[in-house]
BALOBA-1460 file (C-alpha; in Angstrom, 3 decimals):
// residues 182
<rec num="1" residu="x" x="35.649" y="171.761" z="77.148"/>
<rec num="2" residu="x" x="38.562" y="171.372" z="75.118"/>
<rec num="3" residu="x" x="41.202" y="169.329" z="74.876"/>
<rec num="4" residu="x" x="44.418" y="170.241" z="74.304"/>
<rec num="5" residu="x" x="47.128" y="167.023" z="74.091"/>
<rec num="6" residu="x" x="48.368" y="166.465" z="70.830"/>
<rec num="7" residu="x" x="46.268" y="163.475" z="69.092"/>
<rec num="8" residu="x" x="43.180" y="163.785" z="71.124"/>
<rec num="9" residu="x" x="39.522" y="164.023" z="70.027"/>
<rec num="10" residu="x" x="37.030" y="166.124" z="71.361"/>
<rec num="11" residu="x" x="34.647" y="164.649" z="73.918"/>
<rec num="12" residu="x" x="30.988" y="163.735" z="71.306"/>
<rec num="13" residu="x" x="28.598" y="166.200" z="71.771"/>
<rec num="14" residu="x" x="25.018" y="164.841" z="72.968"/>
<rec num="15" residu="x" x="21.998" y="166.173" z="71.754"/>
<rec num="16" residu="x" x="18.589" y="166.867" z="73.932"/>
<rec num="17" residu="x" x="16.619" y="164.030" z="73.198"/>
<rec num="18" residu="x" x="20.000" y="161.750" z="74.413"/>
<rec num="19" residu="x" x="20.619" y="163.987" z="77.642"/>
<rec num="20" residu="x" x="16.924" y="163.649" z="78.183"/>
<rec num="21" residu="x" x="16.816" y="159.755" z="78.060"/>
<rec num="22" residu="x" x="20.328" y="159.484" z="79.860"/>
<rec num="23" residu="x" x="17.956" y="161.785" z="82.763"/>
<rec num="24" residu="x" x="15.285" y="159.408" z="82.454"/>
<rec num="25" residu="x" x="17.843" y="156.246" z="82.924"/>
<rec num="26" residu="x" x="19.208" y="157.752" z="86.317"/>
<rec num="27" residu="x" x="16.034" y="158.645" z="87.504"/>
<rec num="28" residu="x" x="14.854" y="154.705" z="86.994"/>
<rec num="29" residu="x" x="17.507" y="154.224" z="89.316"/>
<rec num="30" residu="x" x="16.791" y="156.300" z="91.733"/>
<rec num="31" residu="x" x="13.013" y="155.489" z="91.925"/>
<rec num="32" residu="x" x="13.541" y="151.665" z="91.745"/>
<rec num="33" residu="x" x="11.979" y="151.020" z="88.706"/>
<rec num="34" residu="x" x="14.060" y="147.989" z="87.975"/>
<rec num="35" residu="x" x="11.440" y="146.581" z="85.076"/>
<rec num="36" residu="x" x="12.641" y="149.621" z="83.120"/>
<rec num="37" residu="x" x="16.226" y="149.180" z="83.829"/>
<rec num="38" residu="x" x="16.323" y="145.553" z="83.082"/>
<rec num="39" residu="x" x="14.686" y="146.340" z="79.839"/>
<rec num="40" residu="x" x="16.986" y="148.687" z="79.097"/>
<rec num="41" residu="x" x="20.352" y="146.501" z="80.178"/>
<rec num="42" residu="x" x="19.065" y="143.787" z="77.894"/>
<rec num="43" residu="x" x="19.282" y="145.759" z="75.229"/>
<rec num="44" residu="x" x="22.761" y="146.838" z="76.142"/>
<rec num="45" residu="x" x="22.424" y="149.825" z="78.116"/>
<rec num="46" residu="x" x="26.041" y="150.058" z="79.959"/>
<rec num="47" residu="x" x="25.667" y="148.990" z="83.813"/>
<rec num="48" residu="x" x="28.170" y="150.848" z="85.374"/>
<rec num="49" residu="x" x="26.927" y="154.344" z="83.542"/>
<rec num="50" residu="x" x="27.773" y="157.202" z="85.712"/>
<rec num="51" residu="x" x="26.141" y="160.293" z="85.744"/>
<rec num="52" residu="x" x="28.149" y="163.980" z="85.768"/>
<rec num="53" residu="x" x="28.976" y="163.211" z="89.979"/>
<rec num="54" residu="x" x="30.530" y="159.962" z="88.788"/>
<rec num="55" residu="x" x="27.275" y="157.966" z="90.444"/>
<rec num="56" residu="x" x="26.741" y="155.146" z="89.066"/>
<rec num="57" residu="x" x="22.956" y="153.360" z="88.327"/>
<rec num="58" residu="x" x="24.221" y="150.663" z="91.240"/>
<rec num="59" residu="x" x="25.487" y="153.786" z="93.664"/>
<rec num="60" residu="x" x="21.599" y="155.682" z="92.831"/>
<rec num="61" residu="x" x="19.752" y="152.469" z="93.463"/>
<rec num="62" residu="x" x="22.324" y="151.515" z="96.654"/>
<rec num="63" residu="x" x="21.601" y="154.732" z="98.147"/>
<rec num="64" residu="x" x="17.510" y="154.911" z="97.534"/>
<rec num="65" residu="x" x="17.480" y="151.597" z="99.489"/>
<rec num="66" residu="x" x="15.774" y="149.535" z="96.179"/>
<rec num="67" residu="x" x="17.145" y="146.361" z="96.482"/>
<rec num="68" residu="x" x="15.430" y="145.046" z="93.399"/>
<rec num="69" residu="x" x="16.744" y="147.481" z="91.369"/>
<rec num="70" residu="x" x="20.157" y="146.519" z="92.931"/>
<rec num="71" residu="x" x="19.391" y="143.154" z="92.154"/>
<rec num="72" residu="x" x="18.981" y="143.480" z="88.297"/>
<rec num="73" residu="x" x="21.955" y="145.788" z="88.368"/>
<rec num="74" residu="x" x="24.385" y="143.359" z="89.778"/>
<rec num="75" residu="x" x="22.370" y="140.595" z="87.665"/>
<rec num="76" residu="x" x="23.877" y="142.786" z="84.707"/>
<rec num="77" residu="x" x="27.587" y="142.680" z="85.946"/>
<rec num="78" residu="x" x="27.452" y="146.200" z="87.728"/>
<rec num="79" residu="x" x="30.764" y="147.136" z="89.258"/>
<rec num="80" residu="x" x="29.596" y="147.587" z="93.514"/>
<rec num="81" residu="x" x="33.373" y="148.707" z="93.674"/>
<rec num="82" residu="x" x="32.773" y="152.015" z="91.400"/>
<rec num="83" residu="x" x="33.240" y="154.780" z="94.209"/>
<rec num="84" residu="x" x="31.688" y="158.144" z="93.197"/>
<rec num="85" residu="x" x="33.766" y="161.748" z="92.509"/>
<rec num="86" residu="x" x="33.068" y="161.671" z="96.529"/>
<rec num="87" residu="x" x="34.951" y="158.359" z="96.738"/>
<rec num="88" residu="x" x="31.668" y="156.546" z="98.025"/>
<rec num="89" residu="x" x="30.880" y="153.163" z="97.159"/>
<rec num="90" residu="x" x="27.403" y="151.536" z="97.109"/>
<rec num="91" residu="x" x="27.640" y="149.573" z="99.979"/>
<rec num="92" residu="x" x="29.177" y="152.270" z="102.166"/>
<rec num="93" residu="x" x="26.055" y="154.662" z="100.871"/>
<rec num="94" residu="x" x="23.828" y="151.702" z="101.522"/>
<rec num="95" residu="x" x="25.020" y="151.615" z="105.262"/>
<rec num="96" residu="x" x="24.885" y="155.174" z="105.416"/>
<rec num="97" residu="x" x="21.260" y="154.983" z="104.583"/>
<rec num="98" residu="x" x="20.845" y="152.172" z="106.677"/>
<rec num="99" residu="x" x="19.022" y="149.825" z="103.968"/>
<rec num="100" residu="x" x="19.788" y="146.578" z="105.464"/>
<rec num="101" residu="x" x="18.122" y="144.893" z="102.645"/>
<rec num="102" residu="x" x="20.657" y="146.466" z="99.947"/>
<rec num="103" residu="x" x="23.551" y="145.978" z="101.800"/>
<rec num="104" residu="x" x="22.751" y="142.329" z="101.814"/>
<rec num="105" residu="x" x="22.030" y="142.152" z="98.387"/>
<rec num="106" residu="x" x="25.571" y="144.273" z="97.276"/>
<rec num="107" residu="x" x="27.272" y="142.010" z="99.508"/>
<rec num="108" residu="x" x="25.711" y="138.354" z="98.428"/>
<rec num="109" residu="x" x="26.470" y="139.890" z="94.917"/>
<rec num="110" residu="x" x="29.968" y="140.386" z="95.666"/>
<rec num="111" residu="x" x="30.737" y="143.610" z="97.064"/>
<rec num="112" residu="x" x="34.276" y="143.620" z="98.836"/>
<rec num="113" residu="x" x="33.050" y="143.804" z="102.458"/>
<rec num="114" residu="x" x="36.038" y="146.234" z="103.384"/>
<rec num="115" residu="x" x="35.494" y="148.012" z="100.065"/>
<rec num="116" residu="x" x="36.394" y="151.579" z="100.202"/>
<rec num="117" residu="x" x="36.629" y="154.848" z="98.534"/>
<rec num="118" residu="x" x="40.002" y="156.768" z="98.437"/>
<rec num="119" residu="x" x="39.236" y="158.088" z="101.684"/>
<rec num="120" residu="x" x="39.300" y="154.439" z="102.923"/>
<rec num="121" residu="x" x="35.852" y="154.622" z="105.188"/>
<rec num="122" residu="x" x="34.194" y="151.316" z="105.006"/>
<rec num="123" residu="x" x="30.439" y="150.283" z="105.108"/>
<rec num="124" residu="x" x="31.371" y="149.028" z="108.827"/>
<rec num="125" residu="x" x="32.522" y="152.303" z="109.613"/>
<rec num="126" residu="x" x="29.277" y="153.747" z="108.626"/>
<rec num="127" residu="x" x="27.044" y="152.014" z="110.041"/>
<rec num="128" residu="x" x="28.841" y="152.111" z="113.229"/>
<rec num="129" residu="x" x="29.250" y="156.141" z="112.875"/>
<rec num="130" residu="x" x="25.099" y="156.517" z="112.436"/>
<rec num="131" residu="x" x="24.768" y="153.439" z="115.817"/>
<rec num="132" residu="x" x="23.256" y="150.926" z="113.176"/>
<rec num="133" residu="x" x="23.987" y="148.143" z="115.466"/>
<rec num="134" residu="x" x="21.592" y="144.881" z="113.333"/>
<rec num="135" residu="x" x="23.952" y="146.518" z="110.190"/>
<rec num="136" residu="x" x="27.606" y="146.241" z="112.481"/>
<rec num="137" residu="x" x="26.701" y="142.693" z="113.118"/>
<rec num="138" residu="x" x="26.051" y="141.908" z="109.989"/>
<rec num="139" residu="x" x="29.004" y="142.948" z="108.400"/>
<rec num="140" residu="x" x="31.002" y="141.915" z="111.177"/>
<rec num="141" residu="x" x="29.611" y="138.274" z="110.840"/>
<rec num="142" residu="x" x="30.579" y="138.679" z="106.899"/>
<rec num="143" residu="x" x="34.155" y="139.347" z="108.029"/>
<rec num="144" residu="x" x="34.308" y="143.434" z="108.301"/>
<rec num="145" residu="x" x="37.237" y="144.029" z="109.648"/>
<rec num="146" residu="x" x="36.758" y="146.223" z="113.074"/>
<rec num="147" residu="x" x="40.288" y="146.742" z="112.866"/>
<rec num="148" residu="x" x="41.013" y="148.756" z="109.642"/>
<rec num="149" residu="x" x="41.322" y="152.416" z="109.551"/>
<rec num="150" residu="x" x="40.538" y="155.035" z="106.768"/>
<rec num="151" residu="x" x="42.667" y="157.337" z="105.668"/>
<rec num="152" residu="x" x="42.499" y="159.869" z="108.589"/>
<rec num="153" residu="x" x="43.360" y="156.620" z="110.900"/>
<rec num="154" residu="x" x="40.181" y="156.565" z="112.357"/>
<rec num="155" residu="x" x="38.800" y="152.555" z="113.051"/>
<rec num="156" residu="x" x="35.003" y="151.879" z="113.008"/>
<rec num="157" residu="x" x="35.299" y="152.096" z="116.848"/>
<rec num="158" residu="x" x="36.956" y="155.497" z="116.867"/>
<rec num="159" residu="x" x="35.036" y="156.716" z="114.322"/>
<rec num="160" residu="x" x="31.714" y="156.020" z="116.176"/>
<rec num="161" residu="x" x="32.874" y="157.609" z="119.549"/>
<rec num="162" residu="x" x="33.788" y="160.682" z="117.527"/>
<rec num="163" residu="x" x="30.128" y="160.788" z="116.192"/>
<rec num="164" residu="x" x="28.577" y="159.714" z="120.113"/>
<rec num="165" residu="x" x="27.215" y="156.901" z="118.581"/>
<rec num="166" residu="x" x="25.490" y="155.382" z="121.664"/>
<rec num="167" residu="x" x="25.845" y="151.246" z="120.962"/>
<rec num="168" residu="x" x="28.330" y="150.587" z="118.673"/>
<rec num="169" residu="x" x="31.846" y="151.779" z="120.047"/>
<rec num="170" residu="x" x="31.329" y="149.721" z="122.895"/>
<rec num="171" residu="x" x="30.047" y="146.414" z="120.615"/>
<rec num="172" residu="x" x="33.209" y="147.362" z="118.402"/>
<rec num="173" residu="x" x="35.829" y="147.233" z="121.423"/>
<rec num="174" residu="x" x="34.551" y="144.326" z="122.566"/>
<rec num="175" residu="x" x="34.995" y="142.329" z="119.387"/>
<rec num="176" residu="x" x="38.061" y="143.985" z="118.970"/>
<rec num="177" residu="x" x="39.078" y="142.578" z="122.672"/>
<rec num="178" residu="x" x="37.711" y="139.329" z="121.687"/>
<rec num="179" residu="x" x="39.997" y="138.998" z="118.809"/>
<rec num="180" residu="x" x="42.693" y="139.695" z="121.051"/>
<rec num="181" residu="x" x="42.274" y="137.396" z="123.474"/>
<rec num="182" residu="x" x="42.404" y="134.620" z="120.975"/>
């Protein structure tokens, strides 16, 4: 890939045994080997390295449900706000996955709780869409906003009844009402 504005340099070309150890570094991610990954951080490894879908090591390990391999990621200044090329963040894949344990961790280590992607869908919004009620209450007790839409307009509620989530629309309208009424 060239390119072509006046001035610029060429993007380095990597050689095998680099490509193979960048390989190696996302898989530790994605397996949860965090005693590798801390090893590796210490030495300076970047934290917020993204791999050729813009994931990051945070996004791999969010997503995998490790929460100790989240843990020495955000330990190491990891950016939980990095959305992927899909405009995903970690928490929101953590709450699709429905790991509890990382979305806790993301969000004690400072993950915006209404953090979104460009396409504005929220962790809440996920977890209500897949009728993760425990996860819902959670982030609604951490200050979610039920209220906020994404960029189609859709709220957590709406979203939910459009995916016949059984639980959650109804649990979203009512706090919703609730916050009304005050």
């Amino acid at each position: 890939m060239q390119n072509d504005e006046p001035g610029a340099k060429a993007p380095p070309m990597l050689d095998e045994d680099t490509i193979a150890f960048a390989g190696r570094v996302f898989q530790y991610a994605r397996l949860g080997h965090h005693a590798e990954l801390a090893e590796l951080l210490g030495m300076g490894l970047p934290p917020n390295l993204r791999n050729d879908k813009g994931d990051t090591l945070l996004m791999l390990a969010a997503y995998h449900g490790h929460v100790e391999t989240v843990g020495v990621l955000m330990a190491h200044k990891a950016d939980p706000e990095t959305a992927n090329d899909r405009g995903q963040t970690p928490l929101a894949a953590a709450a699709f996955k429905g790991a509890m344990p990382v979305v806790l961790a993301l969000l004690d280590g400072g993950a915006a709780i209404d953090g979104a992607g460009p396409d504005g869908r929220t962790a809440l919004m996920t977890a209500a869409m897949f009728n993760r009620v425990e996860m819902v209450e959670t982030l609604l007790a951490r200050g979610a906003d039920p209220s906020r839409r994404d960029a189609s307009g859709h709220t957590a509620e709406t979203a939910a009844r459009a995916m016949n989530a059984q639980d959650t629309p109804d649990l979203l309208a009512r706090v919703i009402a609730a916050g009304a009424a005050r």
